[in-house]
N, C-alpha and C positions, 0 to 999 in steps of 0.2 A: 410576492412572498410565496415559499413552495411550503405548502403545511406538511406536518409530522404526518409520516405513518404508523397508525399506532402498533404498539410494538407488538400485541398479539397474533399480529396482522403480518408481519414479515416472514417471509421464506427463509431458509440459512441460506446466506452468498456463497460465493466461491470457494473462498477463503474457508467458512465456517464446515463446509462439504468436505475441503482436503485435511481440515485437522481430525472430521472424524473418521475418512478413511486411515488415515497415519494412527489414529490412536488403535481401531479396529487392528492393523501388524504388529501392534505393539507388542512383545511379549510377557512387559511389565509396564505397571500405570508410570503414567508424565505425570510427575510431584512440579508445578511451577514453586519457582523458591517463594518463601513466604505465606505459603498457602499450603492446604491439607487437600487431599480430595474429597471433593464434594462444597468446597468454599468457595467457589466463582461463580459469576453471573456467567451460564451459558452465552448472552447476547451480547456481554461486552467482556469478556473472560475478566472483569474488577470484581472484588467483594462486594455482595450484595450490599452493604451499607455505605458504596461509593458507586454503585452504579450508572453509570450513563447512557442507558439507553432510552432512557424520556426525553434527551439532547440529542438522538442521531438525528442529522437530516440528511435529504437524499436530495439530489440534483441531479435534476438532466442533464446530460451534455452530449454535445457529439461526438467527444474524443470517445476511446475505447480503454482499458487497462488491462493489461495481463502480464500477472505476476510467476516468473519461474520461481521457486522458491527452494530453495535449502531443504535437507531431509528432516530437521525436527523445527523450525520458523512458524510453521501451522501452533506448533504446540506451545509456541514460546505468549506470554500474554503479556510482555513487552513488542511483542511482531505489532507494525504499523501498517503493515498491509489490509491485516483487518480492516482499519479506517475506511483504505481506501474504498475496499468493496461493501462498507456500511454507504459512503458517501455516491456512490460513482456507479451507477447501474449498470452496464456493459464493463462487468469486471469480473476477469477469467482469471483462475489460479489453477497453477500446475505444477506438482513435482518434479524436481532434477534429478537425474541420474542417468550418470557417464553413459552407460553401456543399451541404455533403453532412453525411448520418445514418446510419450503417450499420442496414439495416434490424434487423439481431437487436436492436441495442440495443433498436429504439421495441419489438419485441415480449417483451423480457427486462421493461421497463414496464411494460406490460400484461399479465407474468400474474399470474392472479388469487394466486397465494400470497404475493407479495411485495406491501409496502408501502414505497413508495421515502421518502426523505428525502434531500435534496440540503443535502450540510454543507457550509454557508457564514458566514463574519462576520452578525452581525445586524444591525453598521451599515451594511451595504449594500444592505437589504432593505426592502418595506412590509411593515410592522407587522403587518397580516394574514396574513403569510404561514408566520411566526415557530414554531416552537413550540423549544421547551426540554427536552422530555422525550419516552420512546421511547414512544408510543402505539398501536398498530396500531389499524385500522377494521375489528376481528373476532379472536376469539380464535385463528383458524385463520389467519391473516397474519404472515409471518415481514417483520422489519424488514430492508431492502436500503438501505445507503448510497450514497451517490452520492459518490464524492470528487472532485473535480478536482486533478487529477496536473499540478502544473505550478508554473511559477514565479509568485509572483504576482500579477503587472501579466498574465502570461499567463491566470492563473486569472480575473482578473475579467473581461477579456473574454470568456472563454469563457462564464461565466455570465448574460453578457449577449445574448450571441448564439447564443444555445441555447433556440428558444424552445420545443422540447417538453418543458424543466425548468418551464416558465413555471406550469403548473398544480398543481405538486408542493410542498408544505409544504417549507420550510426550517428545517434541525434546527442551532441555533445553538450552540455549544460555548462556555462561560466555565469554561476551565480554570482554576486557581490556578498550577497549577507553570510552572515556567519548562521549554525547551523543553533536552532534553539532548542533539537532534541538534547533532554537531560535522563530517559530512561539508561540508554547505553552507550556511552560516551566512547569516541575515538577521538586519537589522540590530535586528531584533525581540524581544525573549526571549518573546515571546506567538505569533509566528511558528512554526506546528508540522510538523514532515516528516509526509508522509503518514502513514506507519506509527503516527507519535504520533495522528494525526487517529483513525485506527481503531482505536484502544487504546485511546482515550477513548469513542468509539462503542459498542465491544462492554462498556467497562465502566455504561456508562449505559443497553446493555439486558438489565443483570443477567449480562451474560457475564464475571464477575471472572477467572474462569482462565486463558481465552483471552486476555484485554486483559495480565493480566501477563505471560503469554507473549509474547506480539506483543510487550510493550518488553521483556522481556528477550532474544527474540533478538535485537533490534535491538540493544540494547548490545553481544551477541556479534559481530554481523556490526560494528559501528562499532572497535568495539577489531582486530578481525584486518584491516579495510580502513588503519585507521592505522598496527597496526604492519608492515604491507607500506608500506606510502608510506612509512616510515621507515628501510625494510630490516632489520628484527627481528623477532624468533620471534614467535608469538601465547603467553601466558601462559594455557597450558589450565589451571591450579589457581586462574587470578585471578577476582574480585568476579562479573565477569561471565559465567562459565560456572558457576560456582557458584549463584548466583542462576537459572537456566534449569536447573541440573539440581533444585536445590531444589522446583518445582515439576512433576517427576515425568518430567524429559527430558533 
């Protein structure tokens, strides 16, 4: 069993760092729909009276995450990236844009412990580029995904106009299940929220624990962000905190 960090005790992750730089450019306040400013739980962006961060759990793993993301995704409190970097301690987040690279990304790259893999559709790929399964180039290489955080008609551009991904293997995902995010629906069932993407990720590099954590908190945060948008209690005895505590959280 990995015990809770208590929450006074947490650093802001990645993720929580780039939304407060992006809000700091802002020239006007991010209103999330449904909510006022000043109505969110800073640690899990839910109304304080749906809160979830007595439910984060954090797991070790060896894989790594780092999220390119979207220019307003940090702000979005539908973004499941969050998750990930609540869940997933080696989790880097980074803003896109065309024309600039933030230097840390190309050096988070380049070190030598990490082996990137940039997860993307395979039909949108050459054939060479492809792989299917988590291989590192040395037993001392811990696997770093590359997600692109975004809607997307946004994610494929980005993948396209990104050309320091250009030399990096693409790790292509053929899931079976249909996708269970209900915050923002594509007209898809193959269509996956982030957090689904890295739960398939870590379970394809033998990180089964972690990957069922990762969707089951996401169920937990999906059920307490619905029943706030509904104006109703979160059901703490229901499926989905039962399932997250079942696996020792």
């Amino acid at each position: 069993m990995v015990p809770h960090t208590p929450v006074h005790m947490l650093e802001p992750h990645a993720v929580s760092r780039l939304r407060t730089a992006r809000l700091s450019r802002s020239a006007k306040p991010f209103l999330a729909r449904g909510g006022t400013k000043g109505e969110r739980c800073a640690g899990c962006r839910l109304l304080p009276s749906h809160c979830i961060c007595s439910f984060r759990p954090v797991v070790p793993t060896r894989s790594g995450m780092c999220l390119l993301m979207a220019d307003i995704e940090p702000l979005k409190p539908s973004n499941t990236g969050w998750l990930i970097a609540d869940v997933v301690p080696d989790t880097y987040a980074f803003g896109w844009a065309r024309t600039e690279v933030d230097p840390a990304l190309l050096k988070l790259l380049a070190d030598p412990q990490w082996q990137p893999f940039v997860v993307f559709p395979g039909e949108f790929v050459a054939p060479q580029r492809l792989v299917q399964s988590v291989q590192t180039q040395g037993a001392d290489k811990r696997p770093l995904f590359i997600l692109l955080d975004a809607t997307w008609p946004e994610a494929r551009k980005m993948f396209r106009k990104s050309p320091y991904l250009n030399a990096l293997p693409v790790l292509s995902l053929n899931p079976e299940q249909v996708s269970r995010y209900q915050l923002r629906r594509s007209r898809r069932g193959d269509h996956f929220c982030t957090s689904e993407v890295a739960s398939l990720c870590l379970d394809l590099a033998g990180e089964t624990h972690a990957a069922q954590t990762l969707q089951s908190y996401l169920d937990v945060y999906t059920h307490h962000y619905l029943q706030a948008k509904h104006q109703l209690p979160p059901a703490l005895g229901g499926a989905e905190h039962i399932a997250l505590k079942s696996l020792g959280h």
